[in-house]
N, C-alpha and C positions, 0 to 999 in steps of 0.2 A: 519719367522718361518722356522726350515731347514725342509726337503723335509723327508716323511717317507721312511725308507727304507724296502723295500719285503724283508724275510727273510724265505727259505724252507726248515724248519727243514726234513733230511732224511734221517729214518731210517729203521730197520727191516734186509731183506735181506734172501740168499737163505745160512745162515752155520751157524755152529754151535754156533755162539753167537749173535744170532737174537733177544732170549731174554732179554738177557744183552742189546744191542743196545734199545729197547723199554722202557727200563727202564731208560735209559740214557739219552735217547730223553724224556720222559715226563719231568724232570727235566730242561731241557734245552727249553725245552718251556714252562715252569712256571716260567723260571726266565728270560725270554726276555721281557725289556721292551716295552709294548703297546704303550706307548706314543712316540717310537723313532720306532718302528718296526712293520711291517703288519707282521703277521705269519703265515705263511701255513705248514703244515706237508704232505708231502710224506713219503708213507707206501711200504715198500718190502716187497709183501708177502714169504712166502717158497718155492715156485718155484722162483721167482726171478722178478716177474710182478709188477709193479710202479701204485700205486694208489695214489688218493686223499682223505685224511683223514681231519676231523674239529680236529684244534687244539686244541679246548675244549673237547673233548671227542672221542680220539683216539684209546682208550686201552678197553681189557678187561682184569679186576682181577688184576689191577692198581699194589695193592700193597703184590701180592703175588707172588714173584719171580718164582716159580714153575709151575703159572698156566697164566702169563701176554701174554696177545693174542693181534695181532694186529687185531683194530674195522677200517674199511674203504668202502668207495665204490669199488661198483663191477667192475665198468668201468675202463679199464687199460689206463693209461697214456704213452706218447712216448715223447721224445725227439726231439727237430730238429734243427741238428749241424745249424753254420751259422748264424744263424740270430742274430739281438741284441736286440730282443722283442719277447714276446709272445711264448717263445723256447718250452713252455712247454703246449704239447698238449692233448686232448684224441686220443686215437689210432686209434678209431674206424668210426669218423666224423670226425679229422684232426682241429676239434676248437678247441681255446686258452683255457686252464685250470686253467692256472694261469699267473702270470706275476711274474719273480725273479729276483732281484739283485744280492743277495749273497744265495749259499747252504751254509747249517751248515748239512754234515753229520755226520753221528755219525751211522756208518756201518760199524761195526768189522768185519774184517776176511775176504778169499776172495771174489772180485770181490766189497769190499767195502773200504779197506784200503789200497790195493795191487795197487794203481794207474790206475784199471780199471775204477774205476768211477770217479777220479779225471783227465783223458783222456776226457771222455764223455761230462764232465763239462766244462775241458777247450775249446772240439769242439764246444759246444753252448754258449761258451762265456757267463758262467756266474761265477762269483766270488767266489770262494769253499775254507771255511773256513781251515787250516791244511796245510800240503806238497802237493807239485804237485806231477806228475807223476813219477821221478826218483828219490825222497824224500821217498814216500809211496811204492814204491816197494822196493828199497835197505834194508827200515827198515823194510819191510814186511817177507821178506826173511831173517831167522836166518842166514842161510849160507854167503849169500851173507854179509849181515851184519858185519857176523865175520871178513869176510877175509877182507874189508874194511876199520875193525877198526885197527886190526891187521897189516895194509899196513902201519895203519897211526901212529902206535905206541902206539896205546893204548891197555891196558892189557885186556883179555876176559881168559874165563874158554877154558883149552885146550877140542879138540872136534875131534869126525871123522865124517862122514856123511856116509850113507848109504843112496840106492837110491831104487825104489821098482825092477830095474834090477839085483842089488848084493844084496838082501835081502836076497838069502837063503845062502849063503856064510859067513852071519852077524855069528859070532863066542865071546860070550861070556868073555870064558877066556882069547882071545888073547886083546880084547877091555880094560877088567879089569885089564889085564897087563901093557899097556900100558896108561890107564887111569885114574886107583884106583876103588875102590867101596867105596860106591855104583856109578852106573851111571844114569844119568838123560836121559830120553828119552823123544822127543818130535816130531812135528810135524815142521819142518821149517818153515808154512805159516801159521799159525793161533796163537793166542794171547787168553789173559785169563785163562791162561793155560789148554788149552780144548786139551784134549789125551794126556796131560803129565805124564808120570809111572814113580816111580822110581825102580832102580832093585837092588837085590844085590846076584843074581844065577841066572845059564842058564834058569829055568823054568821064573820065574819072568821077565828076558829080554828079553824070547821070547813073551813072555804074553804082554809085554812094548811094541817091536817092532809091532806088529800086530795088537795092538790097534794105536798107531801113525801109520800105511800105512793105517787107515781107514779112515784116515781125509787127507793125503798130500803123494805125489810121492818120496817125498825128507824127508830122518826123519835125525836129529842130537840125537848125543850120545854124553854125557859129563861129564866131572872127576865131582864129587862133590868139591865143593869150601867152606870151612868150613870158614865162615864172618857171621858177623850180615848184613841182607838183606837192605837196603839201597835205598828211590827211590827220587829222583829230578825232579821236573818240570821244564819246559821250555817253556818262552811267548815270541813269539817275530819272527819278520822279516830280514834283515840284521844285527838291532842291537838287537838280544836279550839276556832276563836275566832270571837268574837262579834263583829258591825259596830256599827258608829253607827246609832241606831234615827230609825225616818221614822214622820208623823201621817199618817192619812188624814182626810182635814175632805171631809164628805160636805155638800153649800150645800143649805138648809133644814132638813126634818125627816125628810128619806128616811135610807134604810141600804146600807150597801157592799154592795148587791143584784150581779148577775152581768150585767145592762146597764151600770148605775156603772162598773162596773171596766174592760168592753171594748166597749162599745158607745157609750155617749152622753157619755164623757166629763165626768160632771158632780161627781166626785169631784178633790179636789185632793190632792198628797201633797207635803209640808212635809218635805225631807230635807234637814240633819238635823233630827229635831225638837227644838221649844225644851224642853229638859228638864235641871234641872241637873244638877252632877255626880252627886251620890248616885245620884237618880233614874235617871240613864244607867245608873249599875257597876246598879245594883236591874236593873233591865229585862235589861241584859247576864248578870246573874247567871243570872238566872231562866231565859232564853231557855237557854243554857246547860245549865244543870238538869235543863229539859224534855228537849232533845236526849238527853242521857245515860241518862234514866228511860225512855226510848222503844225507847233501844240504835238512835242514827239513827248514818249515816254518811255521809259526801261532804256533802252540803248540806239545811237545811229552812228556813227562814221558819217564826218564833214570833211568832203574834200574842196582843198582850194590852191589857186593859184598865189604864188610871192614874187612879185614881181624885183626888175632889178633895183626899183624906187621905194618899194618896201610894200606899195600898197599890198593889201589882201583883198584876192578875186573868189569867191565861191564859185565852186564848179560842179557838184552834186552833194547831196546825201542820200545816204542809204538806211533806210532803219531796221534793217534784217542785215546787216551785213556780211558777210563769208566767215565759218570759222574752220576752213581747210587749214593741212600745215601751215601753208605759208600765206594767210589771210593778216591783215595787216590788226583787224580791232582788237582782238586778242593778245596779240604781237605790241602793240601800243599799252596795252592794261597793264601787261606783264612789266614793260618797263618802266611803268607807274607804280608800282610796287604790288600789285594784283595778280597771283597767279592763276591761270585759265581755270582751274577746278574751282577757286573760291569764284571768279569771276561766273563762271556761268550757276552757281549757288544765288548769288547776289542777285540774278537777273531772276530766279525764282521767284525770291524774296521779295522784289518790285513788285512783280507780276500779283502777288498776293497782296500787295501794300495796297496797288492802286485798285483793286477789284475791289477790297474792302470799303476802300473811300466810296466808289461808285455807285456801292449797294448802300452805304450810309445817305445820300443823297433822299429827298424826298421824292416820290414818286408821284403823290397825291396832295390835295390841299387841305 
């Protein structure tokens, strides 16, 4: 009989998409198999302190996006690089808490997807589901992102950056000039679209910019890109592959704002979307592409623009992406022929694949 594997679902965390994370993580451990996996949940609360939660009853107000609270012990848990047992302690006595194999986080936004914690992970040597540390930051940072992709030849919405040092300098018309309107404003480090405005006048894009510097140091500005929205999963290690790509059709003139997505349900998603063949391998290529140019691993969602000329415009990735009900990666696997239990099994199994590679690796000469 093979050997059960630990598995520390961990989520929550100290930003703006704490709840999305909670909601993500219940899923992901409802769909881990018992019979192949021991499952423990770690809980970040809102300041940023690691607890120990029962994976049976982690949450409160489960299934109300508005009001989902994370349920945990009071006792804060610590880390301790080094060792290759028992890493994971309480703080406060320095006893073993648990025992892990592989993390499955699923901790949007900074200090969860930004390669901090996937740093922390690899100094305790334990096996962390997703991209390492130079995967989860290049894709974490829009900017960085851009100019990455752009090195490497692949097409993205033209952009400038503004920083919170030349903020008040940020000028409207001259932006709109050289970028069209309306402009997209956002936050370079956060995902789900939490502080994204669109503008289309100076009051509006100041209104934009000020709510993006409340969330990030670094905010991007960008041309609107007139395509049907476009998004691609990606599973996979050195050799991975691309799903059947799904629309997001947002009803009227709104954008896949961060209420859209988990709140008000007003976005609809068209999986598979109507795109023909070419168009599909294009999309699949591209999404592909990105991944590789990023150095991602285990999984990300590639969003991109389709224009009416066909071309393919990359608009972000995400390599933690959402697995709420209605989060699209999972939603995409599924009609690739993947269901979410095998699928998030799979992302274990990476996660173990590529830890092995990496301790294979020489260390010394």
């Amino acid at each position: 009989m093979s050997q059960t594997i630990r598995v520390a679902v961990i989520c929550g965390g100290a930003s703006a998409e704490h709840e999305v994370s909670l909601a993500s993580a219940r899923n992901i451990v409802a769909a881990l198999d018992r019979d192949r996996f021991a499952v423990a949940v770690i809980g970040i609360d809102k300041a940023g302190v690691w607890h120990a939660a029962d994976p049976d009853d982690f949450l409160h107000h489960a299934d109300d996006p508005k009001r989902i609270a994370l349920k945990a012990e009071d006792a804060p848990l610590a880390v301790v690089p080094g060792r290759t047992a028992g890493q994971i302690v309480y703080a406060e006595t320095g006893t073993v808490a648990m025992d892990v194999d592989v993390a499955f986080p699923i901790v949007h936004g900074p200090t969860g997807e930004d390669g901090t914690l996937q740093g922390l992970l690899a100094a305790a040597n334990i096996a962390c589901v997703g991209a390492g540390v130079l995967g989860s930051a290049a894709a974490m940072d829009k900017d960085v992102t851009k100019r990455l992709l752009r090195d490497a030849g692949i097409d993205i919405a033209p952009f400038a950056l503004i920083t919170r040092a030349n903020a008040a300098d940020a000028d409207y018309d001259r932006l709109a000039g050289a970028l069209g309107s309306p402009l997209f404003v956002k936050p370079a480090n956060l995902g789900s679209s939490v502080g994204v405005s669109r503008a289309t006048d100076r009051d509006s894009f100041d209104a934009a910019l000020t709510t993006a510097l409340r969330f990030d140091h670094k905010v991007l500005v960008e041309a609107a890109v007139a395509g049907r929205e476009i998004e691609c999963a990606v599973l996979g290690n050195a050799q991975a592959r691309a799903s059947t790509a799904g629309e997001v059709v947002v009803d009227g003139d709104g954008f896949y704002a961060y209420d859209t997505k988990y709140v008000d349900d007003t976005a609809r998603t068209v999986i598979p979307a109507e795109l023909d063949a070419a168009t599909l391998e294009t999309v699949q290529q591209i999404a592909l592409a990105t991944y590789r140019t990023l150095d991602c691993r285990g999984l990300a969602r590639v969003d991109v623009f389709v224009t009416e000329s066909g071309d393919v415009v990359v608009n972000e990735i995400n390599t933690l992406p959402g697995f709420t009900r209605i989060s699209m990666y999972p939603k995409l696997w599924q009609a690739s022929g993947i269901e979410y239990s095998e699928l998030v099994g799979r992302l274990v199994d990476l996660a173990r694949e590529q830890h092995a590679a990496d301790k294979a690796l020489a260390s010394s000469m």
